[in-house]
C-alpha positions in Angstrom: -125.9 120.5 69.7 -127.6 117.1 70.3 -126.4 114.4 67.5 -129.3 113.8 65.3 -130.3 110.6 63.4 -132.0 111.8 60.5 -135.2 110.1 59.3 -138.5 110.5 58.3 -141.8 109.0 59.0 -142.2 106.4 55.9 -146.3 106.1 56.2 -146.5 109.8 55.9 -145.8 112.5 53.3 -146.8 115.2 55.8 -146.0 116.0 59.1 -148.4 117.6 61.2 -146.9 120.9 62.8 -149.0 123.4 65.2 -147.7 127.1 64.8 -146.4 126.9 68.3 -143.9 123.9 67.0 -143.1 125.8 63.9 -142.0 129.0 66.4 -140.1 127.0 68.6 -138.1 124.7 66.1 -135.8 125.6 62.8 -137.6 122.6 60.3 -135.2 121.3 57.3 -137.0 119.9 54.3 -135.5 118.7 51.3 -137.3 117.7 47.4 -138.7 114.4 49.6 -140.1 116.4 52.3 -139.3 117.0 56.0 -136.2 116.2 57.2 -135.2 117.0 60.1 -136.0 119.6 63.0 -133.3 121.4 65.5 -135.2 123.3 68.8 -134.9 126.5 69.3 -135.3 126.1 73.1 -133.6 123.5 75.7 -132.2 121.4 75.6 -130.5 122.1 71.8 -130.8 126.1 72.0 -130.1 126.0 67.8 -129.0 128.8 66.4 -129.2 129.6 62.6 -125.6 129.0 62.8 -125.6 125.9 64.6 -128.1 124.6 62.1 -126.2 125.6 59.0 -123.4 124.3 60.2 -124.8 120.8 60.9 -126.4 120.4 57.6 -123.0 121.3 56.0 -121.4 118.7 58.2 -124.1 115.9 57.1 -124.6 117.5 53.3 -123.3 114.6 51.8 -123.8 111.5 54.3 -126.2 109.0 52.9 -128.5 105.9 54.4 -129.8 107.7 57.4 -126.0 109.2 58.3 -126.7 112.9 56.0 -128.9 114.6 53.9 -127.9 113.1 50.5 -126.6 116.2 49.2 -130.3 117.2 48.0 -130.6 121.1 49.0 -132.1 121.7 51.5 -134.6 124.5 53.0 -134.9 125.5 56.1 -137.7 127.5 57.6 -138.3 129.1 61.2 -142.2 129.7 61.8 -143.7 130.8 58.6 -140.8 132.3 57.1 -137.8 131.1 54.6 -134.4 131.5 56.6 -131.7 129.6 54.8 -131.1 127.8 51.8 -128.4 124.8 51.4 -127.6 123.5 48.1 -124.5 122.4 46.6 -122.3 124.1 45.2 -119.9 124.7 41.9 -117.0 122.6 43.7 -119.2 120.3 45.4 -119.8 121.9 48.3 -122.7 122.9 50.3 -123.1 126.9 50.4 -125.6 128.2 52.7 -127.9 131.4 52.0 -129.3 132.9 54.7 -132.2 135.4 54.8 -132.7 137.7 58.1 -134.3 140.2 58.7 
């Protein structure tokens, strides 16, 4: 998967997504907001577990570098299909809900 520099737009609370976007893209938002998004398609072909896996890997990275440890959800088209949040011993555990 394609190294990510997570960001987010700082003149905007929203982030304008059309449905075909929110089909084609797994979208991470945390208590600020968006976060980041991982395609579904070429060239990152994301996976649920590709994505979980990078958000454990930048859980506690701060300034820019990781997701602050915040918990995190992350939705593909209309639907709810993981949670990340830290855990008891500090750790990010991921719930995942498929179908």
């Amino acid at each position: 998967m394609t190294q990510l520099v997570i960001s987010r737009a700082a003149d905007s609370d929203r982030v304008q997504e059309s449905a075909e976007y929110r089909l084609a893209h797994y979208r991470v938002y945390d208590e600020d907001g968006f976060a980041s998004s991982f395609a579904v398609g070429s060239p990152e072909n994301a996976t649920m577990a590709s994505v979980a896996a990078f958000l454990c890997e930048k859980f506690e990275g701060c300034a820019g570098t990781g997701y602050e440890s915040k918990d995190l959800v992350v939705l593909l088209g209309h639907r709810i299909v993981a949670v990340v949040r830290r855990g008891r011993d500090g750790h990010p555990v991921v719930t995942t809900f498929e179908d």
